[in-house]
N, C-alpha and C positions, 0 to 999 in steps of 0.2 A: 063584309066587304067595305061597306062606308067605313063602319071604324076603320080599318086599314089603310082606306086611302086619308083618312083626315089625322092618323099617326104619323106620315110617309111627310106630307105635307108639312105638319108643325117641327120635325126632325129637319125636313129641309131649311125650313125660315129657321130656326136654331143655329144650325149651322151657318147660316150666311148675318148671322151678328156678329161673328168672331173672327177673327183672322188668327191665324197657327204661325207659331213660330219656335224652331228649332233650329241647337245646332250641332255640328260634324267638328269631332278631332283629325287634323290633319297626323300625319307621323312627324311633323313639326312641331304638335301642340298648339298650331294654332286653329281657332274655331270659325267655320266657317256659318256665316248666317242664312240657315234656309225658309223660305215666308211664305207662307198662302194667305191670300186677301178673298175675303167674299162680300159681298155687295147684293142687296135686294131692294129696288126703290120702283117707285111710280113718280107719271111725269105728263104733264100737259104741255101742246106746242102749236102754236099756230102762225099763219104770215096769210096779210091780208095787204091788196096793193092794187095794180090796174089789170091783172088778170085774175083777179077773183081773190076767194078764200078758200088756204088749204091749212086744216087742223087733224089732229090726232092726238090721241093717248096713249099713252105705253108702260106695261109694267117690263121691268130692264131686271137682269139677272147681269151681274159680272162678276169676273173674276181674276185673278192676279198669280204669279209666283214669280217669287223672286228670289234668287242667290248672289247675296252681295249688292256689288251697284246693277246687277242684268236683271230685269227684270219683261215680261214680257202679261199682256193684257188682253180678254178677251171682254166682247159687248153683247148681250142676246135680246134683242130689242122686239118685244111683240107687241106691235104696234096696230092700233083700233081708231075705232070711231064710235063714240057713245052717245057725244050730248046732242051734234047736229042732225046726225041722221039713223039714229038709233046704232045696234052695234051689226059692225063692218070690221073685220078680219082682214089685215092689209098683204094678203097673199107675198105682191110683190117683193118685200122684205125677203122673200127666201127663191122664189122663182120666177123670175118673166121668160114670156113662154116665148118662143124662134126670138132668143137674143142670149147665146151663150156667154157673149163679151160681159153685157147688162150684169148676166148673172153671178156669173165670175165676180165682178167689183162688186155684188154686194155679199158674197162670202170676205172678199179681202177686209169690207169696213166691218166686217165682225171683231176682226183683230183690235182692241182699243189702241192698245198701241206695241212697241217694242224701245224696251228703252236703254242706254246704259249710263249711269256716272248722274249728275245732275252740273250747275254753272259753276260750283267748286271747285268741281275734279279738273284735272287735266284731258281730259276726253269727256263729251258728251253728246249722246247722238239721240234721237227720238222719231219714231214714227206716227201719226194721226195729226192730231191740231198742235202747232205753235205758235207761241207768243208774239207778238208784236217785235218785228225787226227792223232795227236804223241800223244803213251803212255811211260812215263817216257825220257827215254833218248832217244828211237827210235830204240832200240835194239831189239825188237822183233815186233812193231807195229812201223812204220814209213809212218806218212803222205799218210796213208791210207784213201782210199775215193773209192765214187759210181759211178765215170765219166768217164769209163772206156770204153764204148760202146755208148757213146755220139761222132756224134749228129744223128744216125741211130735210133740207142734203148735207151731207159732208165730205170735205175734202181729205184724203187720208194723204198727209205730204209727209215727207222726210228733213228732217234738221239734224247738220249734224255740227261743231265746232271742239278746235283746240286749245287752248290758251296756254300757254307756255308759261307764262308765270304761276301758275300752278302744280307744275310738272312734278315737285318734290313730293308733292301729296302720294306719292302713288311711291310703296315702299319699293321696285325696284330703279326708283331714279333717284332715292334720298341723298344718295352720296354723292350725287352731281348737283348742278346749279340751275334754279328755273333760269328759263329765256327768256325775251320779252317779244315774244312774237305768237299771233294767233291767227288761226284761220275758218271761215266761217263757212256753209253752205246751205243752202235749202233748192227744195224744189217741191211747192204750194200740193200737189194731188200726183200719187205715185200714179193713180188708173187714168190719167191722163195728162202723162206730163211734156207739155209747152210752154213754162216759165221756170229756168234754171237760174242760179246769183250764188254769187259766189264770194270773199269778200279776206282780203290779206291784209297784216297791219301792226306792223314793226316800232319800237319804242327806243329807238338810236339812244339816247340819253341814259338808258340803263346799260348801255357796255361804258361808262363814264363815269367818272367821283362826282356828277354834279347831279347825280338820278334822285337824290333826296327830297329835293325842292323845286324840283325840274322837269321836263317832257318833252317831246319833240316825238310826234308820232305822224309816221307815212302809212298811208293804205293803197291799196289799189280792191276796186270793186267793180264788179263787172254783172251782167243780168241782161237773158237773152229770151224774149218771146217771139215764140213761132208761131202762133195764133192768136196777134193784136186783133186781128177783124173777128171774133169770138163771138157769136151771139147766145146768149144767157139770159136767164130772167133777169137778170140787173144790166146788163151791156147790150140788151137787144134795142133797135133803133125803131124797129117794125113790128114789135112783137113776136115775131117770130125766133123760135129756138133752133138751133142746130142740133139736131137729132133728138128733141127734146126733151136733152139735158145740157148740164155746163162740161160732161164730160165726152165730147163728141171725137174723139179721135177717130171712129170707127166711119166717120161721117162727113168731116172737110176736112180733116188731116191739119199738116201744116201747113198753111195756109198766109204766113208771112218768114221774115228775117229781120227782127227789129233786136238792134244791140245796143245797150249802154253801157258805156263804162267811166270811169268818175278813180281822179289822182287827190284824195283827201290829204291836206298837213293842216296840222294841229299841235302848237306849242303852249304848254300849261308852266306859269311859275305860281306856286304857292308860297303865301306869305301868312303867320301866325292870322292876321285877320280878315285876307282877303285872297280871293284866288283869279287870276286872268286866263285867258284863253282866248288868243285874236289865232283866226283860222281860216282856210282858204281852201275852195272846192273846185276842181274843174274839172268838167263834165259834158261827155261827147255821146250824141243821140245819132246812131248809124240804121237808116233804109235801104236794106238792100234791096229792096222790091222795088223803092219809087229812084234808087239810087242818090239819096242826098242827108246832108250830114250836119246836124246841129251843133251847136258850141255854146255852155252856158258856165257862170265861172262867179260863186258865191263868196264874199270876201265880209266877214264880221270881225266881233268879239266880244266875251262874254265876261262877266263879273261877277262871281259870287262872293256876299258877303253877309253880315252879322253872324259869326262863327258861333256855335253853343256848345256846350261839353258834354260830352257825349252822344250828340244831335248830328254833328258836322253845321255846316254853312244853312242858312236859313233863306235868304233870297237871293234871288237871279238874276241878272239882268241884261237880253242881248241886244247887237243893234249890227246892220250892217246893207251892204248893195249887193245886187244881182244884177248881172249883166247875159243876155241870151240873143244866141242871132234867130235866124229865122228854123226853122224847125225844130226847135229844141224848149220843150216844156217845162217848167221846175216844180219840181218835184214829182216828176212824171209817174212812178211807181208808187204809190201812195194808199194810206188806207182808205179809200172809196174807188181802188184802182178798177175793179170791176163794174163799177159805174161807171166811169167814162173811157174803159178798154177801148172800145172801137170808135164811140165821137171824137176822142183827142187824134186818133190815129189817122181816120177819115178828115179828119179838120187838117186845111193847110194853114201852118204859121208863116206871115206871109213879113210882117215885122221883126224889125229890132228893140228889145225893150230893155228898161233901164226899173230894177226895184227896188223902195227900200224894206228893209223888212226889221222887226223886232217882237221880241218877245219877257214878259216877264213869269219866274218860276217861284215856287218856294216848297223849299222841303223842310222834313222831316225824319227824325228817325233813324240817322244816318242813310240817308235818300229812298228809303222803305216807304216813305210817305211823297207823295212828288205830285205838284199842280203846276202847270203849263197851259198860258194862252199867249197865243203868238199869230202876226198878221204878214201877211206878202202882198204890198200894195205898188200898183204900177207909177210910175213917173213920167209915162209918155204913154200915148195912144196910138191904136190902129187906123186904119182908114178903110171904109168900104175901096174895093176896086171900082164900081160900077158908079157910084155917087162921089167919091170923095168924101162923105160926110164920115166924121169921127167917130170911131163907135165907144159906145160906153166902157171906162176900165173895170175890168175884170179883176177882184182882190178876192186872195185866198187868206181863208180864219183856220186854225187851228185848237185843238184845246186837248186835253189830259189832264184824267187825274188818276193812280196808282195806290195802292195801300198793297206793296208783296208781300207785309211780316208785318203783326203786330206786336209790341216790343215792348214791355212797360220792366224795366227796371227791378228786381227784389220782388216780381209778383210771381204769383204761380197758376197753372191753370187756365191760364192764358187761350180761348181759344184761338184755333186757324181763321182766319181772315184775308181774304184777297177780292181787292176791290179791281176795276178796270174800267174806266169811264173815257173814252176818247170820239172826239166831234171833229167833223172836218166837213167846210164845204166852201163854195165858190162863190161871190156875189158879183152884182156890177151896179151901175147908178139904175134908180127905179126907172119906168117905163112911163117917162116924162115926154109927152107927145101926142097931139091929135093930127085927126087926118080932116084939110079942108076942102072943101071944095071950091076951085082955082077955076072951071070951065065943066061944058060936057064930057070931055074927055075924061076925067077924074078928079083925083085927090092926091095935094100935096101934106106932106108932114110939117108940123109944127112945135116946138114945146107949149106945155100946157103947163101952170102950178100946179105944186100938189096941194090936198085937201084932205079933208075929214073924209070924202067920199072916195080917194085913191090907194087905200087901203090894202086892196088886196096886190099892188104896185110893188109895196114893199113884202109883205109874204113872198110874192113868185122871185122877188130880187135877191133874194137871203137863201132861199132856199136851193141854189144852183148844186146841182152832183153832190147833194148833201148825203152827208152819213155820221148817225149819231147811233151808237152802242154804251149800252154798262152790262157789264159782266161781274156778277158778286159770286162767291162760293166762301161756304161759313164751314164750319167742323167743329163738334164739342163733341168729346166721347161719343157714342155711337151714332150720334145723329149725323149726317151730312145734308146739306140744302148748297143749290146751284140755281143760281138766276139767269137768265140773259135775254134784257128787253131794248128796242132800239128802233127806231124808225128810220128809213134812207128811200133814197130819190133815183126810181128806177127811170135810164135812159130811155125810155118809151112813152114816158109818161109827155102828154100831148094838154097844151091850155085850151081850152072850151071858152073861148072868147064871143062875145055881144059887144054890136055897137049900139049906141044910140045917139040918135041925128036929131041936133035942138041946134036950130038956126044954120043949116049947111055946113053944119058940124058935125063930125062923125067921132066921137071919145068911145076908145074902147075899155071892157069890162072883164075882168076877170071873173069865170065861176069859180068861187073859193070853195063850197062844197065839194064839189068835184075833186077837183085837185086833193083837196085833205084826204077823199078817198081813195085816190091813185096812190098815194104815199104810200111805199110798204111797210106796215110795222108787224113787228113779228116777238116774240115771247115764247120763252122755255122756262121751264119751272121742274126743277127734279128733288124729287125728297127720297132717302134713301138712309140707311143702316148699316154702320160698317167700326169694326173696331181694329 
């Protein structure tokens, strides 16, 4: 009996090192490609933060088939607990008991994905995790995506986009002409979906003799959440979860009307050495719940230059103003958007503000390689209501860096590599201020210098709604490895402030320990076998 179960076994692992692939004569003579992918790996994960630590392990079985561009994915995730508290068998993976909805979406995230076409094709659509999404200049939808609650949860979203300049690829449009028009859509978690974007975007200059050297591209982009007030382990205020999970429909429903929509133009002239790009975004933040309407309108332009042959253009350079009235935040959809879902939404913007902003890039590789750091820094201030006094400005950091294809020229062998490194977060002027004492009554505010001793001032300054991720996934013949490590700044997370009193002086202190422990960082680690 042992023998047989440990032949049954090794026939299995056998099988999932190889992927099968066959193909079908049509009565046309043409062949059709039919695929089986198998997949067998183990994988460590855990997220540590201000509500604790949650890890596991899991040995993951997948699998694949695919005909042609369709292809469709499944995930068998049996997930444990070994090292902390000996081994634990994660039931819920397959049942939670009086929660048929529950149980439901974790049969649906078995599906990896379903896919068809890839960015080439004239059509492509994909279910589970997608990539990082900008609409137009990033003004109201920036590098938005579903990986937000990885590697605990997962969001199973839908992406789907067409590009028209494409079109011919697909043998029964050969005989016709691409268009220059594309349309894009997502929606972040099919099992609870309250953020839909959608995103149009027309290239006028290609119906023209001047399309060569030339662009003129209009969009229209639009993105509607019904559950701004969302509470989740990264957006909750109070620590508390909404049913919880992040996927609470069954629990406060919809719960707002928050719309934006955004009229992007963008005219490119390319010159053998240099390429421009002055561009203009305007952009309208609609509450129907509180009834009032933001208006924000980003006006740069960008310069790429030192051309290389076979490389494309090698650095970047942008600069330009933001103009915002009073309720409208820029870049409001952004990648740390589920950190500050509900503080931006609960927060009235009460000012007008004026920014500059810039950024430098440089690529690579015919843009296969791409580094971006770029800043949004205020030009005018807020003012308390209550005091008057000025409040510190608020500047947003940005950063990327990408490696989609590694590319070397006459080489072979080449493994797959994709890197994804992006930072984002908020700061404002350090916490320059003590409190004196004026009378019995109390204590006034003061600025104080800073010092060797105010240290932890700049920590808590820097780190506002911060969110840093890298994402690596390697592939050489049959091995595959996937990384994804990152620490981010959950909106609950509270400062453990001390004062100490030297001469009717009250300087506050931050606990820096603390704090580093509130920080969520979280870590995936998957090794797997697949040809």
């Amino acid at each position: 009996m042992k023998k047989s179960i440990i032949l049954i076994l090794f026939i299995f692992i056998c099988l999932n090192l190889y992927s099968i692939k066959f193909f079908v004569n049509t009565k046309n003579d043409q062949k059709i490609t039919l695929q089986a992918i198998f997949n067998l790996g183990v994988s460590m994960n855990g997220v540590t933060d201000v509500y604790g630590l949650t890890e596991y392990q899991s040995i993951f079985f997948k699998t694949a088939f695919h005909i042609e561009d369709f292809g469709i994915g499944f995930s068998f995730n049996f997930r444990y607990r070994l090292i902390a508290q000996g081994f634990i068998f994660n039931e819920k993976d397959w049942f939670i008991k009086d929660d048929p909805l529950q149980t439901f979406f974790t049969y649906m995230d078995k599906i990896d994905y379903i896919e068809y076409g890839d960015k080439t094709k004239p059509f492509h659509f994909k279910t589970g995790e997608f990539n990082y999404t900008t609409f137009g200049t990033g003004f109201l939808v920036n590098d938005f995506h579903n990986k937000f609650f990885l590697p605990i949860s997962r969001e199973n979203g839908f992406f789907f986009k067409f590009d028209g300049n494409n079109l011919t690829k697909l043998k029964i449009f050969q005989a016709y002409q691409d268009i220059p028009i594309d349309f894009t859509f997502f929606i972040p978690d099919l099992c609870d979906p309250d953020i839909f974007a959608l995103d149009l975007g027309i290239d006028i200059f290609k119906f023209t003799k001047i399309s060569k050297n030339m662009s003129l591209r209009l969009e229209f982009a639009s993105i509607l959440d019904f559950n701004a007030t969302e509470s989740n382990r990264l957006s909750s205020l109070d620590g508390k979860f909404d049913n919880g999970t992040y996927r609470n429909i069954d629990s406060s429903g919809y719960t707002t009307k928050l719309w934006g929509f955004t009229f992007p133009l963008s005219f490119v002239w390319e010159h053998p050495y240099f390429r421009l790009n002055p561009f203009n975004e305007l952009s309208f933040l609609v509450d129907f719940n509180n009834n009032t309407v933001g208006i924000g309108d980003k006006l740069g332009i960008e310069g790429r230059f030192l051309k290389l042959k076979d490389s494309g253009f090698l650095l970047g350079l942008t600069a330009g103003f933001i103009f915002s009235s009073p309720h409208y935040v820029p870049y409001y959809f952004s990648s740390n958007y589920e950190i500050v879902r509900k503080m931006q939404y609960s927060k009235a913007e009460l000012g007008t503000f004026v920014y500059f902003f810039g950024s430098i890039s440089l690529y690579a590789l015919n843009d296969n390689l791409k580094f971006d750091l770029s800043a949004v820094i205020p030009l005018n201030r807020d003012y308390d209501v209550y005091d008057m006094v000025a409040k510190p400005p608020v500047i947003k950091l940005m950063g990327r860096f990408t490696i989609e294809k590694l590319y070397i020229q006459n080489a072979k062998d080449i493994p797959d590599l994709y890197i994804s490194l992006l930072y984002e977060t908020t700061f404002n002027e350090m916490r320059t201020e003590k409190y004196v004492l004026i009378d019995l009554k109390g204590y006034k505010k003061e600025p104080i210098k800073l010092s060797s001793g105010n240290g932890e001032y700049f920590i808590e300054s820097i780190s506002k709604n911060f969110r840093y991720s890298v994402e690596i996934g390697f592939k050489y013949l049959g091995a595959k490895i996937r990384m994804l490590i990152g620490v981010q700044h959950p909106a609950a997370m509270t400062l453990e402030t001390n004062f100490t009193e030297v001469n009717e002086t009250l300087t506050p202190k931050i606990d820096l320990e603390k704090y580093g422990e509130d920080m969520q960082k979280f870590l995936s680690l998957e090794v797997s076998f697949v040809l």
